[in-house]
C-alpha positions as CSV (number, residue, x, y, z in Angstrom):
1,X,-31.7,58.2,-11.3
2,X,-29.1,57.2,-13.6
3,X,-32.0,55.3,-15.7
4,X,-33.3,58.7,-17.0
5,X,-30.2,60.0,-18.5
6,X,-30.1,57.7,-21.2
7,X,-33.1,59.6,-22.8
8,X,-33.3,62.6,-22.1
9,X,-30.5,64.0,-23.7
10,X,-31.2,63.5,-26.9
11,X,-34.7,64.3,-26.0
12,X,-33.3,68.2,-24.8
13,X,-32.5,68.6,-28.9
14,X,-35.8,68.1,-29.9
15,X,-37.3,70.0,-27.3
16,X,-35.8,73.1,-27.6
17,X,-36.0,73.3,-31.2
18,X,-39.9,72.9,-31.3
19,X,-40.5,74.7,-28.6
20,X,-37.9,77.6,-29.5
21,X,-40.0,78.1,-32.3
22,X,-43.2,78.4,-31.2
23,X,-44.8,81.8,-28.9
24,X,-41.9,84.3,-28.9
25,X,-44.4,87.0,-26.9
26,X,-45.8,84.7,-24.6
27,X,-47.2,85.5,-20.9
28,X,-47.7,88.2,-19.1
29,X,-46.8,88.6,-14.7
30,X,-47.8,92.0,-12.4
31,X,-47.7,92.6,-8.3
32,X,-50.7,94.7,-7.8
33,X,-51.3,96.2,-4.1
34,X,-55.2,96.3,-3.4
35,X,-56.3,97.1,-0.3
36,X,-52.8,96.8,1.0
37,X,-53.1,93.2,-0.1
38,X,-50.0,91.7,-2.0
39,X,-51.5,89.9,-5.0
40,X,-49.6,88.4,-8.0
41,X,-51.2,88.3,-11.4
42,X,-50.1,86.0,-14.1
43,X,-51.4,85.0,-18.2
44,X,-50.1,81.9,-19.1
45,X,-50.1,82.3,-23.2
46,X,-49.2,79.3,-25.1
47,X,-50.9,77.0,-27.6
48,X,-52.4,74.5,-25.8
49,X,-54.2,74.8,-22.5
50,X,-54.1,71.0,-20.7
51,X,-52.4,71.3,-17.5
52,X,-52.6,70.2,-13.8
53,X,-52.9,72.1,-10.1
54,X,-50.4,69.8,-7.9
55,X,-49.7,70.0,-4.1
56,X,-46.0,69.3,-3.4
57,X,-45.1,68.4,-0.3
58,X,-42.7,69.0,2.3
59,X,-39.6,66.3,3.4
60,X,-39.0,65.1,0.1
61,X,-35.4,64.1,-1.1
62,X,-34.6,65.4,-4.2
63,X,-32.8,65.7,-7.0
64,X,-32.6,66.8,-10.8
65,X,-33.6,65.4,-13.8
66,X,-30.2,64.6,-15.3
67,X,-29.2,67.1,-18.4
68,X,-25.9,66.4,-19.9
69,X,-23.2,64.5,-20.0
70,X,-20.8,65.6,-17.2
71,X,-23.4,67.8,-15.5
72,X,-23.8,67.0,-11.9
73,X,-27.3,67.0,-10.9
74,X,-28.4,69.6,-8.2
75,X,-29.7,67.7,-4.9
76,X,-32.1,69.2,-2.0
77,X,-34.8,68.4,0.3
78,X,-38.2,70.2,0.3
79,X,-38.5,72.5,3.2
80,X,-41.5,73.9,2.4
81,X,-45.2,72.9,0.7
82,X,-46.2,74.5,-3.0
83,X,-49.1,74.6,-5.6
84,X,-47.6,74.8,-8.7
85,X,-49.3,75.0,-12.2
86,X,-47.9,72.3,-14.5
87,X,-48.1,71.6,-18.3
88,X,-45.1,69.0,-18.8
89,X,-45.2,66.7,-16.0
90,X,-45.3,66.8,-11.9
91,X,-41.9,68.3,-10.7
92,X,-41.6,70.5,-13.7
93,X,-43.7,73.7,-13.1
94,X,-44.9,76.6,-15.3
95,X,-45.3,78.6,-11.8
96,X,-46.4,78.7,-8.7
97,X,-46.7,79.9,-4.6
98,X,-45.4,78.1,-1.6
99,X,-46.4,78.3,2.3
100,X,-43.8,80.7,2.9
101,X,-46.1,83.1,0.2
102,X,-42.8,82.6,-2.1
103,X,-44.4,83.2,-6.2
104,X,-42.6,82.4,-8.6
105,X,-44.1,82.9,-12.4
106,X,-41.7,82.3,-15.8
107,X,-42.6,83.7,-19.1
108,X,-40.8,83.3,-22.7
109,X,-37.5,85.3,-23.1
110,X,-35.8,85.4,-26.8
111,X,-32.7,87.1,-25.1
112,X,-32.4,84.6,-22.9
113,X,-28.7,82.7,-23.0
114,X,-27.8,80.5,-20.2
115,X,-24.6,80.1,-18.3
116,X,-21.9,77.7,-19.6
117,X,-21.0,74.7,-18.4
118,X,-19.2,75.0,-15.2
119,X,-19.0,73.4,-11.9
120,X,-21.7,74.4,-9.9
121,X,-24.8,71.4,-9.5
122,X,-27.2,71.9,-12.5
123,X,-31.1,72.0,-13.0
124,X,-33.2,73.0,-16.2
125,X,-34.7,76.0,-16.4
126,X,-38.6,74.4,-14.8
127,X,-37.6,72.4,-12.6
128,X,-35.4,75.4,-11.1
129,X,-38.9,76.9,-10.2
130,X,-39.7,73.7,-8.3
131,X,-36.3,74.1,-6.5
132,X,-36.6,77.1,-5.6
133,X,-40.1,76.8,-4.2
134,X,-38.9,74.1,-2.0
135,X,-36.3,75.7,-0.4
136,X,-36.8,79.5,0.1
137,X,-39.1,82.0,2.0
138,X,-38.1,85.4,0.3
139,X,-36.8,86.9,-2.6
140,X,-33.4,87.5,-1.0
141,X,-33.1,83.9,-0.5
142,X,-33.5,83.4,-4.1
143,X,-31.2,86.1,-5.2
144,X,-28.8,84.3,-3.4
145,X,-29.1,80.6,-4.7
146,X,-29.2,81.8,-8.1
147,X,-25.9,82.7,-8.0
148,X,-25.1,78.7,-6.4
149,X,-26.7,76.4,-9.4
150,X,-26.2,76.5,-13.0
151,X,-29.5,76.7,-15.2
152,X,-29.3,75.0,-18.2
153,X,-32.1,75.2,-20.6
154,X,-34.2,72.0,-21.3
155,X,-37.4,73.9,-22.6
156,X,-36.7,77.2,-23.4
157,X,-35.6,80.5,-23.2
158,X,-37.3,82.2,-20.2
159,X,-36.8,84.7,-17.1
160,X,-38.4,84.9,-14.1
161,X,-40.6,86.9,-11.8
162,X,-39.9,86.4,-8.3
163,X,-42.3,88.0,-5.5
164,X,-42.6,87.2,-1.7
165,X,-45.4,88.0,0.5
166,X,-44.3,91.3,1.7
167,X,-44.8,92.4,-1.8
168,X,-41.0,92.4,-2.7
169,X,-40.6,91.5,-6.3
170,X,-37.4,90.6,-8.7
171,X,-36.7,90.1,-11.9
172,X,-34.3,87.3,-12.7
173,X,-32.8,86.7,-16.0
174,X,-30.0,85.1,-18.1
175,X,-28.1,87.4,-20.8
176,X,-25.3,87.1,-22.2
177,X,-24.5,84.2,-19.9
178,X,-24.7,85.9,-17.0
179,X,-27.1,86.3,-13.8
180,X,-28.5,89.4,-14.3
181,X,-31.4,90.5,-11.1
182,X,-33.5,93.5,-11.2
183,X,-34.7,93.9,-8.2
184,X,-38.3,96.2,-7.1
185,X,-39.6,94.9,-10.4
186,X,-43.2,94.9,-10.3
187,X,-44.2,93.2,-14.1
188,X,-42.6,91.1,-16.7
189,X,-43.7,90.3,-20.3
190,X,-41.2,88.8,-23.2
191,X,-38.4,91.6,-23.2
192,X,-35.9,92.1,-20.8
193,X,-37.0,94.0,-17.7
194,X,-34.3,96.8,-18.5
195,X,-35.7,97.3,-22.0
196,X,-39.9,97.2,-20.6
197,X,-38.8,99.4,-17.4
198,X,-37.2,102.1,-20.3
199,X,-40.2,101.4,-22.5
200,X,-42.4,102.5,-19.4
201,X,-40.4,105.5,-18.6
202,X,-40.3,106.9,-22.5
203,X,-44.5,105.9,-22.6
204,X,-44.8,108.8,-19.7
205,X,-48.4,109.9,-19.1
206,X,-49.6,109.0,-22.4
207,X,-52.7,107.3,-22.7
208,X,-52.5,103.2,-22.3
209,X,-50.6,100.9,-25.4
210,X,-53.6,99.0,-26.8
211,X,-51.8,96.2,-28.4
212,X,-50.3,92.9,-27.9
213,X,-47.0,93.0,-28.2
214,X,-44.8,92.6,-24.9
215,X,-43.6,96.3,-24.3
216,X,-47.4,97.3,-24.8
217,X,-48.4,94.9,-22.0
218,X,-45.8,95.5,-19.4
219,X,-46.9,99.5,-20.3
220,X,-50.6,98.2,-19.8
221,X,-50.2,96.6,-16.9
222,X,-47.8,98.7,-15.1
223,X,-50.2,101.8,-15.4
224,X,-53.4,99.5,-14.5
225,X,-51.4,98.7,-11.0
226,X,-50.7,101.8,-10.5
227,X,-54.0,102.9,-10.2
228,X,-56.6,102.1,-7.4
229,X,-58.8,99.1,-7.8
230,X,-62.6,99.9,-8.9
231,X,-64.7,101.1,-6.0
232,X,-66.3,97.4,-4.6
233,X,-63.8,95.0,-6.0
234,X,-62.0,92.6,-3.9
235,X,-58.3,91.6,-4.6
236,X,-59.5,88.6,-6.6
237,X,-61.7,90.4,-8.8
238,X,-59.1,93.5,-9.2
239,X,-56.5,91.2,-11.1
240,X,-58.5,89.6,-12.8
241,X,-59.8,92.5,-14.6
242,X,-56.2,93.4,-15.2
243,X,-55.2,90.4,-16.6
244,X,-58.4,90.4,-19.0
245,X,-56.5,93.9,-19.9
246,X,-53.5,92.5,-21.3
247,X,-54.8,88.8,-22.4
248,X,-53.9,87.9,-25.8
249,X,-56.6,86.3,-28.4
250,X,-56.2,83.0,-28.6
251,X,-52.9,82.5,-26.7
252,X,-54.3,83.1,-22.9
253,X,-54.7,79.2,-21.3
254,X,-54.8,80.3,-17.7
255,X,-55.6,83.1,-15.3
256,X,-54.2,82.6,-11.9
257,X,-54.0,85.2,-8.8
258,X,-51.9,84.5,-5.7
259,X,-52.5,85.9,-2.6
260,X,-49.3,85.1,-0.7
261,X,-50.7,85.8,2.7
262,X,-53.6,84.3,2.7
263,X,-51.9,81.1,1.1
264,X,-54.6,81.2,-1.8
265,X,-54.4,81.0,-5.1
266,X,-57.5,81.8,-7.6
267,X,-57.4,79.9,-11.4
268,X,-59.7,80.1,-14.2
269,X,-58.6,78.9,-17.5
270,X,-59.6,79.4,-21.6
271,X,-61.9,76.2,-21.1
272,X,-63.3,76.4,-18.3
273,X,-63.9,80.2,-16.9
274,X,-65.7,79.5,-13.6
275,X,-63.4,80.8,-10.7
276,X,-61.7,78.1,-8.4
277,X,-59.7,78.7,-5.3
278,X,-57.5,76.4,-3.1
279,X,-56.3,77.4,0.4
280,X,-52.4,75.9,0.7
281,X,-52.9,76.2,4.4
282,X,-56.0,73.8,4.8
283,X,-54.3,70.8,3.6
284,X,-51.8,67.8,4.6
285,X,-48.7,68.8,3.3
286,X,-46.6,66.3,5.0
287,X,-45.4,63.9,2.5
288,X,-46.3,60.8,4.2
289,X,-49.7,61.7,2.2
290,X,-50.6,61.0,-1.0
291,X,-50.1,64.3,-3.6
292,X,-52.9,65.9,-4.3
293,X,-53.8,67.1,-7.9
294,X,-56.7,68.5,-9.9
295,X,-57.1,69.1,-13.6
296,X,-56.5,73.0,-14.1
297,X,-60.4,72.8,-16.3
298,X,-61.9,71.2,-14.3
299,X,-66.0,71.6,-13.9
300,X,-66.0,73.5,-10.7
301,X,-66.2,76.5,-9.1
302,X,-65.7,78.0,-5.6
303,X,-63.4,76.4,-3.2
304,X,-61.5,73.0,-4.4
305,X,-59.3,72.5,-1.5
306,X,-61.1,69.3,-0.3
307,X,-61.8,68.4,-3.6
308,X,-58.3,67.1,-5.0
309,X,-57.3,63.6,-5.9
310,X,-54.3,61.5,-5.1
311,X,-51.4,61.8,-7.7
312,X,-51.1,58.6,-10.0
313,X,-48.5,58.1,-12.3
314,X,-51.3,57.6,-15.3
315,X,-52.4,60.9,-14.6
316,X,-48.6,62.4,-15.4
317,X,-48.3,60.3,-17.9
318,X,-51.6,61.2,-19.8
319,X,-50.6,65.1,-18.7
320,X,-47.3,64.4,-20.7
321,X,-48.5,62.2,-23.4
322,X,-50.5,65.0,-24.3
323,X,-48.2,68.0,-24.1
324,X,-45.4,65.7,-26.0
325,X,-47.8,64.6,-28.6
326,X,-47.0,67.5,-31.2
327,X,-43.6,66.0,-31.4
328,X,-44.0,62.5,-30.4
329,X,-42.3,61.2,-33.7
330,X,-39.3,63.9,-33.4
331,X,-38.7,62.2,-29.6
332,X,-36.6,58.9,-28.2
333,X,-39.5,56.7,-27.9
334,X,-38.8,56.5,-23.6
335,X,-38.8,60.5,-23.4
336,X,-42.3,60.7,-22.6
337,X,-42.1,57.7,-19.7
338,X,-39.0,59.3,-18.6
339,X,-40.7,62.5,-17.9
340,X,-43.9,60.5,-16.5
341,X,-42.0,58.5,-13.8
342,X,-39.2,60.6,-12.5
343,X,-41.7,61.8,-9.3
344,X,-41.8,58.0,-8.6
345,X,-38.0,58.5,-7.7
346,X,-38.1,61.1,-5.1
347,X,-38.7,59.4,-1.6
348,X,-40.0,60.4,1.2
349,X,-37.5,61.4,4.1
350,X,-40.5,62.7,6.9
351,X,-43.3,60.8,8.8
């Protein structure tokens, strides 16, 4: 994979700077128990909307997208299948669940710092997600390969919410440099957990924070899963209505709800708000397959699982192209194809 480290590199610069200056209070992630049903709510706020719902499979041999100079790329095979929701490119997730019922959601951080260079293997701060959903069943697992790799941001500055399908949650952030996990953690906005979980304890029994500011959701939405679900609404139905609680105007892209044991997830997004629904466990997710993928508006509604197409690499590259485009002159003119054929890389290793 040597090929890509040529441009990407100088491609991180530009990166970070546009998109450190863009949505500081963006995205908004809850656990909600309904029905004694783990689900997993999650806004994806941004400025643009495009994205795609991929299929990864299992028995694939991995390994980072190059960073820096000197860095040594982290290497792993996929043990497990995921959907993952992705805005810059297959293998580079915004969030998603696996067949173990591992969810994993990111949202924007300003605190964020990352660790320092070191010797530990290295992965940017998305593809981490896709790492991590790869390998592990349970957020001890995850607690415990943080602490093994060395994030270094490509994107952003984010933190994580981590939930398995026993309804254990964690927060996992970077400050100061340092791994910092908080774990029962049961939302996440744009401050650090310590700060919302002190927010939530000052707010008491007050009445419900109506704006948009990331304390006021993570006070919204820790208060609206607290509660019981209205009288005749399914799990589904139930998050959605609290994610409809602490959208943002013009920011919200995507509404998604996991249901880790039922290896569903539920999407409906700004463009398109008809409900779809795809079933991880109904589909081939050996990776002597083709990938499956489906464009996150697409013009359906109900169940999708049968109806996903085979990955191309002109559909990554179009997804790219278009998330890039803002800042297409600012870029190495190969950063976009970089990013558009690193999945070709990543063989196969299981029948």
């Amino acid at each position: 994979m040597h090929i890509y480290r040529a441009g990407l590199s100088f491609a991180v610069t530009f990166l970070a700077a546009w998109l450190g200056a863009r949505h500081a209070d963006a995205c908004t992630t809850f656990v909600h128990m309904v029905d004694g049903k783990v689900a997993i709510g999650r806004n994806y706020d941004w400025d643009m909307g495009q994205g795609l719902v991929i299929v990864n499979k299992r028995g694939v041999a991995k390994q980072a997208i190059p960073i820096g100079t000197g860095d040594r790329p982290l290497r792993w095979r996929s043990q497990h299948a995921s959907v993952t929701f992705n805005q810059y490119g297959r293998e580079m997730p915004n969030g998603g669940m696996n067949d173990a019922g591992l969810v994993i959601e990111v949202m924007w951080l300003n605190d964020s710092v990352f660790p320092p260079a070191d010797a530990r293997p290295a992965v940017n701060e998305l593809q981490l997600v896709q790492y991590l959903l790869d390998s592990f069943a349970t957020v001890a697992e995850v607690t415990q390969a943080m602490r093994e790799v060395r994030v270094v941001s490509l994107y952003g500055k984010l933190h994580y919410l981590v939930c398995d399908r026993s309804g254990t949650c964690a927060a996992v952030e970077f400050l100061d440099g340092k791994l910092v996990v908080s774990p029962d953690a049961r939302a996440l906005a744009n401050s650090t957990y310590a700060e919302s979980a002190q927010a939530l304890k000052k707010h008491g029994k007050r009445p419900m924070p109506k704006g948009s500011r990331s304390l006021e959701r993570f006070v919204r939405a820790s208060m609206l899963t607290a509660s019981p679900p209205r009288k005749g609404e399914d799990a589904p139905a139930t998050v959605f209505t609290v994610l409809d609680e602490v959208a943002q105007r013009d920011l919200t892209q995507w509404n998604l709800v996991y249901l880790p044991a039922e290896q569903r997830v539920y999407f409906r997004t700004r463009t398109n708000r008809r409900v779809k629904f795809l079933d991880l466990g109904r589909l081939d997710l050996s990776c002597g397959k083709p990938v499956k993928v489906l464009d996150i508006d697409a013009d359906q509604e109900g169940d999708v699982s049968t109806r996903l197409g085979d990955y191309t690499e002109a559909t990554n590259a179009a997804l790219v192209a278009k998330s890039l485009a803002p800042i297409k002159a600012a870029l190495p003119p190969a950063a976009g194809e970089l990013l558009a054929r690193y999945p070709a890389l990543l063989p196969c290793t299981a029948p």
